[in-house]
Backbone as CSV, one residue per row, in Angstrom:
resi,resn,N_x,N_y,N_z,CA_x,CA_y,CA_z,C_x,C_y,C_z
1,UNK,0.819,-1.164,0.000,0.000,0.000,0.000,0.882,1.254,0.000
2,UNK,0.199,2.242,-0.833,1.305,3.568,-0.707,1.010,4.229,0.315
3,UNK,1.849,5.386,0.650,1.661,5.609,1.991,0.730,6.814,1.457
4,UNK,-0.132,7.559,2.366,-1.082,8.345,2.225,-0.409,10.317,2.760
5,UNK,-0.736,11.108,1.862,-0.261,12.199,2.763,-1.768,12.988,2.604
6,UNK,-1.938,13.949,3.989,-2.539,14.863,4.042,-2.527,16.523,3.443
7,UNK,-3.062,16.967,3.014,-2.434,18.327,2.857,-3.740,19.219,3.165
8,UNK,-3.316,20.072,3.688,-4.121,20.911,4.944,-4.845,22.134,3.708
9,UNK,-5.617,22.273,3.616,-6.787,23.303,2.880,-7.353,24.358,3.312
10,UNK,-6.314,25.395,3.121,-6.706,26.383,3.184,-7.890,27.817,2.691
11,UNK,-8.581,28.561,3.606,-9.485,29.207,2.729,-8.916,30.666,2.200
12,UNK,-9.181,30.962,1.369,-8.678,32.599,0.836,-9.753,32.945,1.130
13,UNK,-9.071,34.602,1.467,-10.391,35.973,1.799,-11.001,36.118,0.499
14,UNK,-12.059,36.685,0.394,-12.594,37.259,-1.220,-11.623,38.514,-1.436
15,UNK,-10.938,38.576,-2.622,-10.725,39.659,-2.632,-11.193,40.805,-2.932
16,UNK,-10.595,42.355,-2.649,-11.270,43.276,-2.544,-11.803,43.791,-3.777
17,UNK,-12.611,44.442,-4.501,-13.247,44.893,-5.386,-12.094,45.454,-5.807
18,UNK,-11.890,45.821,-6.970,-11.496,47.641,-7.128,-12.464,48.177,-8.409
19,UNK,-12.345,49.228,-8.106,-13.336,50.544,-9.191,-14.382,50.837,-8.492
20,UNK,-15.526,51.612,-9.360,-16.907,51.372,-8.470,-17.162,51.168,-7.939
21,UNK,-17.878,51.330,-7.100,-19.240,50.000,-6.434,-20.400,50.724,-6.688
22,UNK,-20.691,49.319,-6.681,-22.450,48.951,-7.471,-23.159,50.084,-7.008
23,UNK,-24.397,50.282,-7.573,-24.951,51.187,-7.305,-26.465,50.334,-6.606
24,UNK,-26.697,50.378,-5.508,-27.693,49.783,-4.725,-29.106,50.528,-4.925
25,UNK,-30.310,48.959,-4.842,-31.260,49.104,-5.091,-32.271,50.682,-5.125
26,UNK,-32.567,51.602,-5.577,-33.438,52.940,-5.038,-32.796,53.716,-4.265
27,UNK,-31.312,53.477,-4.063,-30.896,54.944,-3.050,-29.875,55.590,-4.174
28,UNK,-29.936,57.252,-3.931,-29.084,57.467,-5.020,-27.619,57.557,-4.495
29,UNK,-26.827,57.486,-5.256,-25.679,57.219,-4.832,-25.289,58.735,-4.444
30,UNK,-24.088,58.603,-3.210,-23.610,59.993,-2.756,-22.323,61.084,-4.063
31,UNK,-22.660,61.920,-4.005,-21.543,62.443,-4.984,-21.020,63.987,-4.127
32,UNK,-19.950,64.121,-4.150,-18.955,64.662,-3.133,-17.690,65.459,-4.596
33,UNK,-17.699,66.511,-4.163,-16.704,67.303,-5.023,-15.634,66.846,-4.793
34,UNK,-14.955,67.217,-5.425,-13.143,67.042,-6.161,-12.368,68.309,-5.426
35,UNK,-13.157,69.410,-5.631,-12.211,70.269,-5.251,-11.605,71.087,-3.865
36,UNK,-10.735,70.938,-3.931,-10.288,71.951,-2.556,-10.828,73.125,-2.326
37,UNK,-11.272,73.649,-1.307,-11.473,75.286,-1.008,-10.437,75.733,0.017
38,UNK,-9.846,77.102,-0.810,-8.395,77.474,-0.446,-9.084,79.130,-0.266
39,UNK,-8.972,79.589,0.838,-9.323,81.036,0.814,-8.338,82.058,0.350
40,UNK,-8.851,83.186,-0.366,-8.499,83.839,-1.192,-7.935,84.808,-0.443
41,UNK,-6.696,84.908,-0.597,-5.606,85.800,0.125,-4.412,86.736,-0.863
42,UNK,-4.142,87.710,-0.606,-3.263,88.766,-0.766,-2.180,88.452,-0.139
43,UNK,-0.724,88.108,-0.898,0.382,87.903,-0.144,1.326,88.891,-0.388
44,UNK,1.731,89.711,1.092,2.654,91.175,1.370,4.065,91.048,0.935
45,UNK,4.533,91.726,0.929,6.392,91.608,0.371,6.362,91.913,1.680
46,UNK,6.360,92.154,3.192,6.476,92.944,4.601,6.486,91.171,5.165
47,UNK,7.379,90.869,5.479,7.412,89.742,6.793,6.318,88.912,6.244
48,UNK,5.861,88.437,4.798,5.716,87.545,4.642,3.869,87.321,4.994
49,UNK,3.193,88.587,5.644,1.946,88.576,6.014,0.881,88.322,4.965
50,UNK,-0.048,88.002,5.245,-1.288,87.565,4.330,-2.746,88.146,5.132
51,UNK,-3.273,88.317,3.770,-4.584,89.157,4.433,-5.639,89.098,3.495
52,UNK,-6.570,88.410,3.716,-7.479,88.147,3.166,-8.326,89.276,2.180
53,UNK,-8.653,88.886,1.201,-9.096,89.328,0.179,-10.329,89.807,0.045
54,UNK,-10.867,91.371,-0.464,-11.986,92.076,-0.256,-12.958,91.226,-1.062
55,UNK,-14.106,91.585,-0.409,-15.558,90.349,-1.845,-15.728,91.548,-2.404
56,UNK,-16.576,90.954,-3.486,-16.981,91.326,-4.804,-18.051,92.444,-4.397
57,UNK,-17.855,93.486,-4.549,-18.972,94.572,-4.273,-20.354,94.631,-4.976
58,UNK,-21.071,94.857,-4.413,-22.503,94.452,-4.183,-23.616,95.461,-4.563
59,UNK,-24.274,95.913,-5.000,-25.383,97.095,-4.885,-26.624,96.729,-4.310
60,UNK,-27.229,97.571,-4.209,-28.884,97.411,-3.670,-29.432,97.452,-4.852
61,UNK,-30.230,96.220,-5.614,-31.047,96.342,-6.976,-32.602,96.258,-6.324
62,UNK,-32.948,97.141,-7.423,-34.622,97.760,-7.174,-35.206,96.478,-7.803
63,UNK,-36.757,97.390,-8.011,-37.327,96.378,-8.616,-37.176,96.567,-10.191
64,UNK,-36.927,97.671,-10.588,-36.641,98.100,-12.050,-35.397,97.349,-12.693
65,UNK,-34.504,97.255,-11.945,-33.113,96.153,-11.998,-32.942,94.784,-12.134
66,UNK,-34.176,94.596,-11.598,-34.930,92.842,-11.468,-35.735,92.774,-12.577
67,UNK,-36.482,93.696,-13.206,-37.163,93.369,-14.234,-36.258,93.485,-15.650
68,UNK,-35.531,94.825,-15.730,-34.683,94.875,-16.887,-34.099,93.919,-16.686
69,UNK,-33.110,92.955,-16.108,-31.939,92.142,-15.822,-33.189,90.758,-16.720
70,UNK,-34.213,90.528,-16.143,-35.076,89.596,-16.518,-34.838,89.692,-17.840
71,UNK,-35.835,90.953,-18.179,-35.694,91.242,-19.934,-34.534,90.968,-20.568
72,UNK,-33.393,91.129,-20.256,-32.241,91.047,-20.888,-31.622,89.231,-21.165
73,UNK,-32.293,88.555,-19.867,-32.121,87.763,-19.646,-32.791,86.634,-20.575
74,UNK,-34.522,86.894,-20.910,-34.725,86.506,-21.575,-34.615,86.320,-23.347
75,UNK,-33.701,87.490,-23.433,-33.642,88.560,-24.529,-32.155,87.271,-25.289
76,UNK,-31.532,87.324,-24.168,-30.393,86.153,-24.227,-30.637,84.614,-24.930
77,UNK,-31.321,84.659,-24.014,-31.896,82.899,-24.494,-32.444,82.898,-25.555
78,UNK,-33.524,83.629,-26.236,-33.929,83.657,-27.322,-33.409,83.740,-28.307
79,UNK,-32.496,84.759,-28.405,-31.538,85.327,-29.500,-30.256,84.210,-29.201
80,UNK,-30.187,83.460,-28.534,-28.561,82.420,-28.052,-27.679,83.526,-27.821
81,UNK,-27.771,84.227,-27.087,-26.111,85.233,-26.681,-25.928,84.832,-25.646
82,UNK,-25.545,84.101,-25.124,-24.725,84.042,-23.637,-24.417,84.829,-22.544
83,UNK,-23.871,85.925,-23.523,-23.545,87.243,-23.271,-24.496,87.865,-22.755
84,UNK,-25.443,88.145,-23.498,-26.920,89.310,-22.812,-27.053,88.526,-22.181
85,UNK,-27.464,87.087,-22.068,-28.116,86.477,-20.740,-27.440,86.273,-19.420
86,UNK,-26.223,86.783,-19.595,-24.866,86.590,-18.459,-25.298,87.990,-18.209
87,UNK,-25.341,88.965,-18.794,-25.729,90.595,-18.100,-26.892,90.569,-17.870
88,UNK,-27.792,90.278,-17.825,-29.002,90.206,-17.503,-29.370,90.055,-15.948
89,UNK,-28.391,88.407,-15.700,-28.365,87.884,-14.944,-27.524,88.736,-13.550
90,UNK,-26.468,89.591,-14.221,-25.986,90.344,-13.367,-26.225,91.739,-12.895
91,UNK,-27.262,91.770,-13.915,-27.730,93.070,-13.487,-28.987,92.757,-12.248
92,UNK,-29.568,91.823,-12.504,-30.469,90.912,-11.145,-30.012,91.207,-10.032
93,UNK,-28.583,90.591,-9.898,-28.158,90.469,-8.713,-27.158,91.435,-7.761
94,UNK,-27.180,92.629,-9.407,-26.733,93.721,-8.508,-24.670,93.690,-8.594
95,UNK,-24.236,92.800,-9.607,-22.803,92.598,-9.643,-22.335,92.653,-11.177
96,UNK,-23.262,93.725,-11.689,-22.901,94.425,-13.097,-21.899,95.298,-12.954
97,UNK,-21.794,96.446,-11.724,-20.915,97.112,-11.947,-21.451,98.658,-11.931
98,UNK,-22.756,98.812,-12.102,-23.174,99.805,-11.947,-22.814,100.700,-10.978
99,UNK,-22.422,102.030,-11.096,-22.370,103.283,-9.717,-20.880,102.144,-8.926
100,UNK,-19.972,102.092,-9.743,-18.923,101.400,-8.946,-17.909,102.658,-9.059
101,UNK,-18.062,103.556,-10.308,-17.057,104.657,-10.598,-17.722,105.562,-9.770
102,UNK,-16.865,106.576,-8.642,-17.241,107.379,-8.049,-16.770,108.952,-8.457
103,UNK,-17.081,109.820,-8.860,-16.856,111.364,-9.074,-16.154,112.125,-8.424
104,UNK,-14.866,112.695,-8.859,-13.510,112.840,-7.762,-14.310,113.991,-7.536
105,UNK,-13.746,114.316,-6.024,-13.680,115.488,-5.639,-13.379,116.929,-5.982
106,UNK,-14.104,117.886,-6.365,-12.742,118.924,-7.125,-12.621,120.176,-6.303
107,UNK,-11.415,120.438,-5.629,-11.409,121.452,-4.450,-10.936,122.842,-5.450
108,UNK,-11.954,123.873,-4.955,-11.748,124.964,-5.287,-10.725,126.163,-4.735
């Protein structure tokens, strides 16, 4: 008779996925930006200091500002300009630019 050997049987883990994963029954899947937010800073030639950066100036828009900006807006889309419908849009919200130039002083 030959002689008999055992050999011991081991189990492997599943291995791990890679790429994707599945997208499960009715829930929507989570989606999460890419990008960093880095605050917007002014860097000094003086010891190297940093100082944060003024926002975008703002006006008080009427209601006349809200309606032209509309008009313009729609005026855009119709005609395909991008353009009018990008001013339109900014004249809405008051970050056209309007009354940003101020009238020097003139000393007599």
């Amino acid at each position: 008779m030959a002689p008999t050997t055992t050999t011991a049987t081991t189990t492997t883990a599943p291995k791990a996925k890679v790429g994707r994963p599945k997208k499960t029954s009715g829930a929507e899947p989570t989606r999460r930006s890419t990008r960093t937010i880095t605050p917007r800073t002014i860097f000094s030639t003086s010891a190297g200091v940093t100082k944060p950066k003024a926002a975008p100036r703002k006006r008080k828009t009427t209601v006349k500002d809200k309606v032209v900006g509309a008009a313009k807006k729609v005026k855009g889309t119709i005609t395909r300009k991008p353009a009018v419908k990008a001013a339109g849009t900014k004249r809405m919200r008051g970050t056209d630019g309007r009354g940003a130039k101020k009238a020097k002083h003139i000393k007599a």
